[in-house]
N, C-alpha and C positions, 0 to 999 in steps of 0.2 A: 744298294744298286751295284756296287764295284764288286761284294763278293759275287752275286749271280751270277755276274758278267767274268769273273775267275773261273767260277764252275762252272758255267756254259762252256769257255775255252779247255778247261782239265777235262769238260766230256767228250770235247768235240777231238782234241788231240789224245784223247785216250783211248778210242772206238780201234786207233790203227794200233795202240799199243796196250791192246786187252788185259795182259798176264801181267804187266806190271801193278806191282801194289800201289793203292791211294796212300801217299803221305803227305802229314799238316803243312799246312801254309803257312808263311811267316804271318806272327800276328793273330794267328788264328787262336778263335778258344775251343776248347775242348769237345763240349757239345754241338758243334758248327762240324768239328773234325769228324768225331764219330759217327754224326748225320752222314756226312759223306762217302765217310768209309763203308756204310751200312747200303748206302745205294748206289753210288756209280759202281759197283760192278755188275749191278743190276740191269743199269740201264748200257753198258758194255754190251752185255749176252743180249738185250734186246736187238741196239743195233748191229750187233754183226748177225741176228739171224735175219734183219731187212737188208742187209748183205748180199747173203748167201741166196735168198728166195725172190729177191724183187731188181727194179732195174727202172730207171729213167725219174719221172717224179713218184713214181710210187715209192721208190727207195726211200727217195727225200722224204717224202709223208711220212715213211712209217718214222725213218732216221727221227725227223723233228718231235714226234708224235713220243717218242723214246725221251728224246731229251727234255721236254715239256715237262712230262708225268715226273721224271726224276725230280727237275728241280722243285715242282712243285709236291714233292713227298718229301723233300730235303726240306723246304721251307717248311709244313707243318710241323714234324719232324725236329727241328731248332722252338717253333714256340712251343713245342710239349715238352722241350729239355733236355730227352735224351732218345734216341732210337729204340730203348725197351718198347718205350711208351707208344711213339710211332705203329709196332709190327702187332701191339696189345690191340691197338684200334681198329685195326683193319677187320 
């Protein structure tokens, strides 16, 4: 529950600081990292294009809608192992 709630915060403060690279979190293991690294810039380029295009609670929809999908692509993503496996599945 605490990482989520790390990655929900690394999404939500990383939307304003797009270009910056994802790096591990303390304690973090390797396959949790790479997940991460494989999608929040993902889900980055989603929210800044419900930025650019929307306004009021639609923003927030699409915004949330952004962050949902990620983390839940990051969650399966950690139980497949590695993000290879993850981009194989889709």
């Amino acid at each position: 529950m605490m990482l989520r709630l790390i990655v929900a915060i690394a999404l939500v403060t990383g939307i304003a600081q797009a270009a910056d690279s994802v790096r591990p979190l303390r304690g973090e293991t390797t396959v949790s990292f790479q997940c991460r690294a494989a999608f929040i810039p993902e889900a980055r380029q989603c929210a800044a294009r419900c930025d650019a295009t929307l306004s009021g609670d639609a923003r927030w929809e699409c915004v949330h809608a952004c962050t949902t999908k990620s983390l839940w692509d990051m969650s399966l993503c950690r139980e497949q192992g590695a993000p290879a496996a993850a981009f194989a599945s889709r």
